[in-house]
N, C-alpha and C positions, 0 to 999 in steps of 0.2 A: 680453404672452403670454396676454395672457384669451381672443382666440380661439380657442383648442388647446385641443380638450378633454381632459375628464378621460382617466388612464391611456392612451395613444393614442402616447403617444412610446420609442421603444427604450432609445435613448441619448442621452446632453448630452455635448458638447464644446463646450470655453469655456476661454477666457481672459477675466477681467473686468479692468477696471481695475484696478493695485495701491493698495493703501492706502498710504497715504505717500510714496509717489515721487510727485516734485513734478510730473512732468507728468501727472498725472492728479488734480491737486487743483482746477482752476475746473471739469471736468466733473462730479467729487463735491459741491463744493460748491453748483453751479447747483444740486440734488436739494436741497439743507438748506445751508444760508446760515450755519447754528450750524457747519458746518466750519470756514469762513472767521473768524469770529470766535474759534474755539478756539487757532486757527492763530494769532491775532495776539497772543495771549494768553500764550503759551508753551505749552498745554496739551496738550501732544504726546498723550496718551491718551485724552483726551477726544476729539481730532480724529481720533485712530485708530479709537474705536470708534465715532463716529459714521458715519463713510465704511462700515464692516460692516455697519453697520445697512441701507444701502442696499442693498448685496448680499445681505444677509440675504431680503429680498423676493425678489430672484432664487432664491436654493437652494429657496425653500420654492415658488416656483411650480412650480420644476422638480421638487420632489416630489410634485406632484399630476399633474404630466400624464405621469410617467412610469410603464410598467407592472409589475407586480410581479416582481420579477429586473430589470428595467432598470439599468443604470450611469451615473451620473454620474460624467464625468472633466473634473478642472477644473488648467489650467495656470495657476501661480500664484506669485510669485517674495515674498522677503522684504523687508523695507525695512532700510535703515540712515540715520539722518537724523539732524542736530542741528537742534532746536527752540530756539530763544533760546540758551541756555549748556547745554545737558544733549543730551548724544551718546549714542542708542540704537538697537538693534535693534526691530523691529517684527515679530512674526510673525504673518505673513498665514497662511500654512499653515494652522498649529494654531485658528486662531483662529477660520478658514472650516471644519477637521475639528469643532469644538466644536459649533459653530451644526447644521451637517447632522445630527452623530450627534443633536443635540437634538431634530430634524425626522423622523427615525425611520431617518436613511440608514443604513448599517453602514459601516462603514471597511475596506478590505481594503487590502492591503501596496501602498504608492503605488512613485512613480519618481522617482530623482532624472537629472531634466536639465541635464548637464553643461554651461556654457558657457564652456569657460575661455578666459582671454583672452592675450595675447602680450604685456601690458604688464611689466615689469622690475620697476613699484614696487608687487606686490600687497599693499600695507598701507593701510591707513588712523591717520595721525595722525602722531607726531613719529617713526617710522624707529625705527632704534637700541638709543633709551632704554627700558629697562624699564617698564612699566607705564600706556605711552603709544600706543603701535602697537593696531588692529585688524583682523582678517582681514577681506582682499575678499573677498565672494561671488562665487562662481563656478559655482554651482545653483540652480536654480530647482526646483520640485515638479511632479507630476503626480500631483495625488491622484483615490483610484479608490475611488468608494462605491457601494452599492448599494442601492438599494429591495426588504428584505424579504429572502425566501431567492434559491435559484437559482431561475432561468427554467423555465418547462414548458414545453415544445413538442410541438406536437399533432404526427401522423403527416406531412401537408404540409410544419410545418417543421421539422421532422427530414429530410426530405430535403433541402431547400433550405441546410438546416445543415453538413450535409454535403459539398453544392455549393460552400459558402461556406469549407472548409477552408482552413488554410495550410498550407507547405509547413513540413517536421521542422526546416529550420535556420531558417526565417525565426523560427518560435517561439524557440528557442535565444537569439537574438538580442534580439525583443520581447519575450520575461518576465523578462530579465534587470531586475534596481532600480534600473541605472545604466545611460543613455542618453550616450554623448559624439557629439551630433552637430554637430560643431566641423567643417567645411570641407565637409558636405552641398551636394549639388548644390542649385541653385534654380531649377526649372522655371518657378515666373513671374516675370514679366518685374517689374524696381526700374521704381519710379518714386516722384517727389519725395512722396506721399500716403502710400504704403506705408513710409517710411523712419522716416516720425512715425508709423506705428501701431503698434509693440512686436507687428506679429503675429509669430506662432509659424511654424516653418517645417511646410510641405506633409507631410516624410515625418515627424511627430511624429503629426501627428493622421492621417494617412496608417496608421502602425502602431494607434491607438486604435480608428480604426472596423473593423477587424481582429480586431482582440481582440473586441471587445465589442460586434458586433452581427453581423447575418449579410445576403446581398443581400435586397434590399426594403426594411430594416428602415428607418423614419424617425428622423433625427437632427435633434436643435435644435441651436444654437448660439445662446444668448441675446444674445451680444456678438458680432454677427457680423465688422465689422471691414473688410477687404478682402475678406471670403466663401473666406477659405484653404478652411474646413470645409465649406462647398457645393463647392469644387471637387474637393476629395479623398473626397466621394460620389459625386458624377457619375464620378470615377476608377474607384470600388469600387464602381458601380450599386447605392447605396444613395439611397433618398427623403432629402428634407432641408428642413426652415424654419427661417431663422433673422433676427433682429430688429437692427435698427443704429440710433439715434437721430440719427444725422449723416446728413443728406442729400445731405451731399457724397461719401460714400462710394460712392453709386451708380456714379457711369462707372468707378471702381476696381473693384468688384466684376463690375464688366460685363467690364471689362479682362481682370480673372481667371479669370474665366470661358470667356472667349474662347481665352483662353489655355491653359486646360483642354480646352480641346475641339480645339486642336491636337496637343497632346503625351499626350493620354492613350493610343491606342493604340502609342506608343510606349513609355509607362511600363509598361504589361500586359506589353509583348513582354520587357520587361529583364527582369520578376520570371523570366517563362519562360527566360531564355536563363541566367539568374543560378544557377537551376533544374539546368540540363541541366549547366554549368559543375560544379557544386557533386556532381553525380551523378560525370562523369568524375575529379573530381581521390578522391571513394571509391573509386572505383575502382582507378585509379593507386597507389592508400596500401594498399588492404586484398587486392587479387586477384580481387575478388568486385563484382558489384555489387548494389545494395539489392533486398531480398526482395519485394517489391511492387509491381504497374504500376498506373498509372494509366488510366482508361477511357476517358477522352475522348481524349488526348494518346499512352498508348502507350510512354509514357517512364516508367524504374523512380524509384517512390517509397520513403520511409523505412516511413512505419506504413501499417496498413489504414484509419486516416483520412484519410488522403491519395487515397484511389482512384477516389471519387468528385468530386476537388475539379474546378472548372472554372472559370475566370477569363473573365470580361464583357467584352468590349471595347466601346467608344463607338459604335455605328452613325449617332446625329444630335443633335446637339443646338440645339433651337430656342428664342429668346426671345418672350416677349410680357408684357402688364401685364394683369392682371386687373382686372375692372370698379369694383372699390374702388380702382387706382394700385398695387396689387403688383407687384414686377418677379417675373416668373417665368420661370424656362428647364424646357421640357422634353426627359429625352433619353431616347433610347431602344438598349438596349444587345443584344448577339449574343452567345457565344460567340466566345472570341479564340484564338489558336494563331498559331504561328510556318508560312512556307513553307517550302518546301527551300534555302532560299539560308536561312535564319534570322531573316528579315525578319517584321517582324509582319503578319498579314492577320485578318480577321473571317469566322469560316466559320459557316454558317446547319446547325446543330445542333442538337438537343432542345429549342428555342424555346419557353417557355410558353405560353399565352393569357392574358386577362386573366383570368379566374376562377381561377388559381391565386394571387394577391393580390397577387405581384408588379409592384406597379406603378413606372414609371420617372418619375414625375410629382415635378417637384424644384421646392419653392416660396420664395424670398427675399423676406420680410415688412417693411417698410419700419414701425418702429412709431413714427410722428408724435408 
């Protein structure tokens, strides 16, 4: 991440390796070799906070390049593990809140992501008996910090801010503290690669860069993974670089990519139609419908921040490597709207230039 200059980044989304789930203990220990040895040892805590330690370097890079109001949002699950003869909880969470607020981040109210499961036996240990059973997890975190006060934004992006609205229920929904997104659709495609990478699904970090940044804004993703999080920018015509130290991940992230650049105008058109849906059945309930239109679309909104909002849709997106071996895609996005059958189309509407700063340049860093 030493490329990335200083203060230059919006937002972090990330998922890092968990500490203490076994599949991610040869990639922590290849970093410090003391894991592996803590590990054989029984020293369940020692091995735990060595593994932080290596993350610890990530939160604090990611406090320097990010700009003042910027967000860090980090998906992070807890461990439950027996080391030798001793059965414990391990909290990742708090442990990664500790280090940041140490690094100057602030802590604002996180999210709990539900994942619950359909298994019969949710315990852990002997069933039954008294004082032998422990609860399954069945959540994970989404901690949400932030660099410094709120964000300023000059006259420019205050418009663009505005542009970059959501709609009254989709909020409802996203600043809710409890996420159940158990049977979520999954717009890219499984494959054997993605099965072993614990990524997160599309519409998690799909709602984050939502909340917490606005179009143009540049997002990292320091553990990029499959590139979920490049492709849910290139969705939301947000810039993006992020870093994977597996060079196998390449043709997957290409994969997803690809695969983003088929289904994203289709994704735009559902929020729109989800929209118009969501207007009629007010309708239907209350006699009335909502006190506010929207200007581009023409369709009644809930508040007066919604009036300006207007949704991107994908007009192209192209791959190339840049002269160091960066894979890069770039894409370039329009204005999106439904036709009169309801189908999604890209209509050529209040088009920036490039001197408005919005640029559609999306870069995936490959850090050797």
């Amino acid at each position: 991440m030493g490329l990335i200059p200083d203060v230059t980044v919006d937002l972090v989304v990330t998922s890092p390796p968990y500490p203490m789930i076994e599949m991610w203990d040869e990639p922590l220990a290849k970093a410090d070799p003391a894991i592996s040895s803590a590990l054989n040892v029984g020293d369940g805590s020692a091995a735990f906070e060595l593994m932080h330690r290596q993350l610890d370097q990530v939160w604090a890079e990611s406090h320097r390049v990010l700009r003042q109001g910027g967000f860090l949002c980090i998906n992070v699950g807890d461990a439950t593990r027996k080391v030798k003869d001793n059965f414990r909880l391990y909290s990742n969470h708090s442990r990664i809140v500790s280090h940041c607020e140490s690094l100057g981040f602030q802590s604002l109210p996180l999210i709990l992501w539900r994942k619950q499961t359909n298994a019969p036996n949710k315990f852990m240990g002997s069933g039954m008996l008294p004082s032998g059973a422990y609860a399954t997890l069945e959540h994970e975190y989404v901690l949400v910090l932030r660099k410094g006060g709120k964000r300023d934004f000059s006259q420019a992006e205050a418009e663009i801010r505005r542009e970059s609205a959501f709609f009254w229920e989709e909020r409802n929904i996203w600043f809710s503290d409890m996420w159940d997104l158990k049977g979520a659709r999954q717009v890219l495609a499984p494959n054997e690669g993605r099965s072993r990478s614990a990524a997160y699904p599309l519409e998690l970090v799909h709602r984050l860069i939502n909340m917490y940044s606005m179009q143009g804004d540049l997002v990292l993703d320091p553990f990029l993974g499959t590139g979920t999080t490049a492709a849910a920018c290139v969705l939301n015509a947000r810039n993006s670089v992020g870093f994977e130290l597996l060079e196998g991940f390449s043709p997957i992230i290409q994969e997803t990519m690809e695969t983003m650049g088929r289904v994203a105008n289709g994704l735009v058109a559902e929020r729109l139609r989800a929209h118009l849906s969501f207007v009629e059945n007010y309708q239907d309930r209350h006699g009335k419908t909502l006190g506010h239109t929207n200007s581009t679309y023409g369709f009644p909104v809930m508040t007066t921040q919604e009036v300006e909002l207007r949704l991107l849709g994908l007009e192209s997106l192209s791959e190339s490597l840049s002269e160091s071996g960066e894979l890069q895609f770039t894409a370039a996005h329009t204005p999106a709207g439904l036709d009169s059958q309801g189908q999604d189309t890209l209509v050529k509407i209040g088009t920036r230039d490039d001197s408005s700063g919005q640029s559609d340049q999306l870069t995936l860093s490959f850090d050797r």
